[in-house]
Every structure is written in C-alpha cells, then in structure tokens.
N, C-alpha and C positions, 0 to 999 in steps of 0.2 A: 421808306422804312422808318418805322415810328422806333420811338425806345424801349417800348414796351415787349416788342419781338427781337429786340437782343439777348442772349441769354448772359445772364452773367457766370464765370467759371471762378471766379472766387467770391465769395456770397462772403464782404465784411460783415454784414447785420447777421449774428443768429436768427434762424427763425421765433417766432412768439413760442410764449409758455408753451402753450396748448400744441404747437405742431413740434417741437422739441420733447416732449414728452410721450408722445408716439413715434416718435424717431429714433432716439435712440434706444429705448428697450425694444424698439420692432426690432432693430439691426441685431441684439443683444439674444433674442431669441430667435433670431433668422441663424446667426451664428451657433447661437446652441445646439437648435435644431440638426444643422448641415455637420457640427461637429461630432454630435452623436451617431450620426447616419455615415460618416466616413468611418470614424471609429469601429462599429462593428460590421460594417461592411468589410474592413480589410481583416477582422478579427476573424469573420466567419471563414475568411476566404482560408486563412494560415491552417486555423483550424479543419477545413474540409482536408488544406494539402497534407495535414498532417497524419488523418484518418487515412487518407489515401497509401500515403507513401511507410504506413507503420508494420507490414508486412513484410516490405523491399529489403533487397540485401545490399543492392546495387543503387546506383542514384538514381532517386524518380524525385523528377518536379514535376508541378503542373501549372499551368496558366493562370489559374483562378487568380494566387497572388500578384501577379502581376496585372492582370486585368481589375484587378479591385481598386490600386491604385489610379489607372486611367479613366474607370467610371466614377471615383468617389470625387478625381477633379472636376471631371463634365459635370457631376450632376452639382457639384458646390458652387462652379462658374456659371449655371446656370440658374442656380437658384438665387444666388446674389443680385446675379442682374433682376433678376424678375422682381424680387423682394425689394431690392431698394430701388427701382424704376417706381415700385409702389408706394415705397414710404417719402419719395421726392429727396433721397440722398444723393446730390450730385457735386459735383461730377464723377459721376461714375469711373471714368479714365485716369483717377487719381485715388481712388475710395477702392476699387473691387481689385485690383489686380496687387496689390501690397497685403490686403485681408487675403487674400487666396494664394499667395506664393509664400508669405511667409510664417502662416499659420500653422506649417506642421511643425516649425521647432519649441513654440510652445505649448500645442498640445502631445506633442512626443516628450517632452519632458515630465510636464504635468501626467501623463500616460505612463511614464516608468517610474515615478515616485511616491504616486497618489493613486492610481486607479482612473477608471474610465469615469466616473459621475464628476469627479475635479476635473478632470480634461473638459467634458462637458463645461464646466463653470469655466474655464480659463477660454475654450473658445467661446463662449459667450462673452467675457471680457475683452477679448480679442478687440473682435469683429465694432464693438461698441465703441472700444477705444479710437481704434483707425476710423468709425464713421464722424466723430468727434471733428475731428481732422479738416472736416470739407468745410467749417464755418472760423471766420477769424477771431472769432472772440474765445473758441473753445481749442484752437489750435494747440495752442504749447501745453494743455490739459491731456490732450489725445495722444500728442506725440510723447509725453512723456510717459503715460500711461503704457504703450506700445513700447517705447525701448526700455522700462523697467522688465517689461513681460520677456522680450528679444533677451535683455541682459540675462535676467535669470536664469531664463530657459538656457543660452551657450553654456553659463557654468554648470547649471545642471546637466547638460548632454556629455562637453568635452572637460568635465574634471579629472 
C-alpha cells in the first residue's frame, strides 16, 4: 500500500485557491438551498394543519406536521452527503452530522426574529461555517463562526 491511497482525515494544508473557492460557497449554497427547502416545507405542512383543523371544535391534528419534520431531515442528510461528496468536503463524519443536527437552532432563531429569506442567509452561513472546519488552517475561523451563530441563536430562542 502506497501513500497515495491513505486518505487523510485531518487535511493540515487548505486546499488551493481555486478548489477553496468552490467549496465553500458550494457548501454555502448547498446549505441555503436545503435551508429554504426545510423551511417551507414544515411551513406548508403547519399551514395545511391549520386549513384542516380551522373548522374543528374538538382536537384535530394531522400528520403532515410531523412528517415534514422527518422528510425535511432525510431529504437535508441527503443532500449534504451527495453535495459535499461532490465539492470533496471531507471528512464527511465530522462536517455533515454537526451542519445537520445543529442547524435548526439557528435557523429557528433567525426564523422567529427576521423572516424566512434571513434564515435562508443564516443557514447558508451555517453550513459554510461548519464546512470551514474540515481544513486546519481554517479551523478556529469556522468554529468560531459556528459558536457565535449557536450563541446567538440560544439567546435569541431561550431569553
């Protein structure tokens, strides 16, 4: 086994200009993308339960809401992988599962203060920040970027 076919899981060297600068606005609009697409997807769903149940006297829920939530993670853990498999953001098992679990406290913040097109921009900032993360020269850049967003966002949810 040569060296060449070891992968390495902590990449000291950033990649070059050129492959850095379609990396992190791909992840930035990958993020935008999947944040927009959760967004009204769980918007549409409240709002159908809402049409539904504005009749009732008695309690009526329906599924949708809840089901919006479980499709908006599949299709976001999905797209993540596939999106940064494509733009070469690895390790994936460090990059996708922190952008994907921890994302809804700062677009839920951004979402109750500002509107849906800022959540938009904050999960595109998100997702950029945390891809940041996978190179050691941009590390403490990404993580700081990411817990100013975390910080925010708790005080804006639990003030």
């Amino acid at each position: 086994m040569d060296a060449t076919s070891i992968q390495r899981h902590d990449e000291p060297v950033a990649p070059s200009g050129g492959a850095l600068a379609i990396r992190i606005p791909g992840a930035a609009a990958t993020g935008a993308a999947l944040s927009y697409l959760s967004i009204h997807l769980v918007q549409e769903a409240y709002a159908y339960d809402a049409r539904v149940c504005a009749d009732e006297t008695s309690v009526c829920l329906t599924p949708w809401p809840v089901l919006s939530f479980a499709a908006s993670f599949a299709i976001a853990l999905v797209g993540l992988i596939m999106a940064y498999r494509l733009l070469g953001i690895r390790p994936g098992l460090t990059v996708i599962p922190p952008t994907l679990l921890l994302a809804p406290f700062p677009l839920n913040a951004a979402l109750s203060t500002a509107g849906k097109w800022p959540a938009v921009v904050v999960g595109a900032v998100w997702a950029a920040s945390v891809a940041l993360t996978a190179w050691q020269p941009y590390r403490i850049l990404g993580l700081s970027t990411a817990a100013a967003l975390l910080l925010a966002s708790f005080i804006v949810i639990y003030r």
